[in-house]
C-alpha positions as CSV (number, residue, x, y, z in Angstrom):
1,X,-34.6,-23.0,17.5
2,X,-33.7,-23.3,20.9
3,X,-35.2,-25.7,23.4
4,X,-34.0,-27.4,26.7
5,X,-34.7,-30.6,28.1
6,X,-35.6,-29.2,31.1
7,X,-38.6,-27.2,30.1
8,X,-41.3,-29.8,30.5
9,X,-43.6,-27.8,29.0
10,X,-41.6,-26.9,25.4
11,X,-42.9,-28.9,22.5
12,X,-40.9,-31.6,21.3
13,X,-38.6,-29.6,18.6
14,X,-39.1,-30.5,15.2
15,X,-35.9,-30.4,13.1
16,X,-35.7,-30.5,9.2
17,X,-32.4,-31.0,7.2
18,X,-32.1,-30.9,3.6
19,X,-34.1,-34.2,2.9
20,X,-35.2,-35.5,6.3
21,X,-37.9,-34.2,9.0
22,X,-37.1,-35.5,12.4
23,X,-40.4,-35.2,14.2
24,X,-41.8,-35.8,17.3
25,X,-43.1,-39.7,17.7
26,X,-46.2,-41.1,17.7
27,X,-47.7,-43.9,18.9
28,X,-49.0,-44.3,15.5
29,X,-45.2,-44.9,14.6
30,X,-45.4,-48.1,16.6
31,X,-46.5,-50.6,13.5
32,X,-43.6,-48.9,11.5
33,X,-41.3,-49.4,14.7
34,X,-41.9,-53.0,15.1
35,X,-42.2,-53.9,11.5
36,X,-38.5,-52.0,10.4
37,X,-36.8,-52.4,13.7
38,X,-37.8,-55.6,14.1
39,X,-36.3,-56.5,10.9
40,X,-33.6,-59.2,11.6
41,X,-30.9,-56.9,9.5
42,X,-31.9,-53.8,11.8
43,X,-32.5,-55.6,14.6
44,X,-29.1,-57.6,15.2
45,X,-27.6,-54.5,15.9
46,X,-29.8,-53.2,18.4
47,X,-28.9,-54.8,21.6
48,X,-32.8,-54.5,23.4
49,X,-34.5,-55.2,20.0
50,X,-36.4,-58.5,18.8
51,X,-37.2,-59.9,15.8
52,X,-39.9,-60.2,15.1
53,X,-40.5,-57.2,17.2
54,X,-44.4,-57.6,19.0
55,X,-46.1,-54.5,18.4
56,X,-47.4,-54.5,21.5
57,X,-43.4,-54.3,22.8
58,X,-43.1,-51.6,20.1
59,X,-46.3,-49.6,22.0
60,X,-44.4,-49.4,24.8
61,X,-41.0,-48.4,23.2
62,X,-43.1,-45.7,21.7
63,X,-44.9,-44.9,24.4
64,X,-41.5,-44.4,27.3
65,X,-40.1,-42.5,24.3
66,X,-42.1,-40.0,24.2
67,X,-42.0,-39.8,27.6
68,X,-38.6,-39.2,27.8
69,X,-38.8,-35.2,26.6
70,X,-41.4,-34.4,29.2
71,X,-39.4,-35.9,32.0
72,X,-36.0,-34.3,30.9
73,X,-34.3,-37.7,29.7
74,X,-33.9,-37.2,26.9
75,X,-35.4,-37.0,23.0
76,X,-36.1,-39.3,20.5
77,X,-37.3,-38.2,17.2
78,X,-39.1,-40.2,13.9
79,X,-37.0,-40.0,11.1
80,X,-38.8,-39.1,8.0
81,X,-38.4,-38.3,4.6
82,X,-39.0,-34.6,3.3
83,X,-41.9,-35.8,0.6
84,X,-43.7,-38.2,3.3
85,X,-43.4,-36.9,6.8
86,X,-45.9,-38.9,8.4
87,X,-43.8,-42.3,7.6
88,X,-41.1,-43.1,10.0
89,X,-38.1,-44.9,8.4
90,X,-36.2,-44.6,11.8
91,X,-35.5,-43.1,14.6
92,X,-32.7,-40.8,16.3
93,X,-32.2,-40.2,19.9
94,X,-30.2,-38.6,22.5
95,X,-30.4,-40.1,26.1
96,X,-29.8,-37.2,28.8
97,X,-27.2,-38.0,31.7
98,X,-26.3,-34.5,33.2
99,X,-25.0,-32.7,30.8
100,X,-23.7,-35.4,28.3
101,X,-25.7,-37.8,26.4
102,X,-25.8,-41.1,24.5
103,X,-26.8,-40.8,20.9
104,X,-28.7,-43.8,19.2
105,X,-30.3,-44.4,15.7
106,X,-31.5,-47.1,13.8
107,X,-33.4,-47.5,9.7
108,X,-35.4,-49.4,8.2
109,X,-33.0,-51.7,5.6
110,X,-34.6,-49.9,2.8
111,X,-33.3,-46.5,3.4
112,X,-29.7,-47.9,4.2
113,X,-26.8,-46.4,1.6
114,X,-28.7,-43.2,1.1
115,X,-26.5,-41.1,4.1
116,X,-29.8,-40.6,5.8
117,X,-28.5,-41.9,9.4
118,X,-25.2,-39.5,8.9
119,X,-27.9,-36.8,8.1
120,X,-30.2,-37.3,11.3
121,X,-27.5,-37.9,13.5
122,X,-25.5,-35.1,12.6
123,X,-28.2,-32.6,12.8
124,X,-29.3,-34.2,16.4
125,X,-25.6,-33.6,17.4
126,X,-25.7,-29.9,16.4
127,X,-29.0,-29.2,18.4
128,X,-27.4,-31.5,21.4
129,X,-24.6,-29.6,21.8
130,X,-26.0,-25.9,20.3
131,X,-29.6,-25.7,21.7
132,X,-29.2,-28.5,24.5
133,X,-25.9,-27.4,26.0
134,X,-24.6,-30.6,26.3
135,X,-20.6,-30.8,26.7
136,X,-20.5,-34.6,25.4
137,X,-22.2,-37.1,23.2
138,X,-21.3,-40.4,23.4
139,X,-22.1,-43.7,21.0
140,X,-21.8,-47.3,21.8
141,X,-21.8,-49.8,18.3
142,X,-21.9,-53.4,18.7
143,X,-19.4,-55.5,16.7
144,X,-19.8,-56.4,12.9
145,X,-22.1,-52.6,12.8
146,X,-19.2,-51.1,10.5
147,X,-22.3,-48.6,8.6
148,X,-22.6,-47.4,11.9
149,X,-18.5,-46.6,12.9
150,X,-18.2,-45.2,9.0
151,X,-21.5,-42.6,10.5
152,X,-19.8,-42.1,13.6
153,X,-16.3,-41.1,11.7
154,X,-18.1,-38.5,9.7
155,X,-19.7,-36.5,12.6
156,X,-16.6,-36.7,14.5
157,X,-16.7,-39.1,17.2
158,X,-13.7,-40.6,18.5
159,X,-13.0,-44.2,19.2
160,X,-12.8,-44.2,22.7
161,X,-12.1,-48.1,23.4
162,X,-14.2,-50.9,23.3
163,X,-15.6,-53.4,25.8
164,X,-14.9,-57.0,25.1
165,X,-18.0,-59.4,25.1
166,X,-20.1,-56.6,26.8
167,X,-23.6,-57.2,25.0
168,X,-25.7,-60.1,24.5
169,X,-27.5,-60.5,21.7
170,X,-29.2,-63.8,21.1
171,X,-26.9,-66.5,22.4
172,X,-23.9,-64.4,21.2
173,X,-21.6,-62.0,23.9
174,X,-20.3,-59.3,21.8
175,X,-17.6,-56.4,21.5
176,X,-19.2,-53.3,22.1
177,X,-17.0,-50.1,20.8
178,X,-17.3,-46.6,22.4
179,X,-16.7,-43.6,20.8
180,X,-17.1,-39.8,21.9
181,X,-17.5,-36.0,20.8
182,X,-16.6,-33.5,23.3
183,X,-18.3,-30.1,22.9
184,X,-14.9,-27.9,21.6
185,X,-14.1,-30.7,19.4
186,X,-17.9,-30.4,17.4
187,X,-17.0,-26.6,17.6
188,X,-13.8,-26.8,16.1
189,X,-15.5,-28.7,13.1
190,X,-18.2,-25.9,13.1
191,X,-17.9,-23.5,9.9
192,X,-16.7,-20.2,10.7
């Protein structure tokens, strides 16, 4: 399927990999946003999340994410399982700047260890760089996420540095690391 972020008038795409359905969101997602994002063991590693997470906070999330598409900055799409695609267990986005963009995810605790964020993310990197014509995705983890670097490693992104004390979250500064994926490197790892 190809699609563009500049055609305000395409559909959000809908992808499916072998267990997963990444769909567009809802703003019936919202209770399911604030309740498994809002999670403290989700949310200490997302830098703009609370816990608890207000679902009136998580309206809005929803709400300026689905946004995004329509005004070309980028996607963000409910992950869901195969057998239950109306219940979101996460999310996976791409954040449009130019031609390059920042890929972000997050599940709900009780879908961690099953290699659904490696699953999401990977097939959101294919369509970034093969539908999207993107020539670089980029990541940002904050310290202590090492679920998230071992995801990272397996679709290919570089360590590219890290900023020291860069976030706050809570009353804590934290290391945030940056890694990278340059279009003829996710080529290169593309099956012949």
């Amino acid at each position: 399927m190809a699609f563009a972020f500049d055609d305000e008038m395409a559909p959000v795409p809908e992808l499916a990999t072998a267990r997963l359905v990444l769909r567009a969101l809802a703003m019936s997602d919202a209770a399911a946003v604030a309740a498994s994002a809002g999670d403290r063991r989700v949310a200490r590693f997302l830098v703009q999340v609370p816990s608890p997470y207000p679902l009136a906070l998580a309206r809005r999330w929803v709400s300026s994410r689905i946004a995004w598409w329509a005004e070309g900055g980028g996607l963000t799409l409910a992950i869901a399982r195969r057998e239950a695609p109306a219940t979101l267990i996460g999310t996976v986005a791409l954040r449009r700047v130019a031609h390059r963009a920042e890929l972000g995810y997050w599940l709900a605790a009780d879908a961690w260890g099953r290699g659904y964020a490696t699953e999401a993310a990977s097939a959101l990197v294919d369509a970034g760089f093969r539908d999207l014509g993107l020539d670089r995705i980029y990541a940002q983890v904050l310290e202590g996420n090492d679920a998230s670097v071992r995801v990272l490693a397996k679709l290919g992104l570089v360590h590219e540095g890290t900023k020291r004390r860069h976030a706050r979250k809570g009353r804590r500064q934290l290391d945030v690391a940056f890694y990278g994926l340059l279009r003829d490197e996710w080529a290169a790892r593309q099956p012949a």
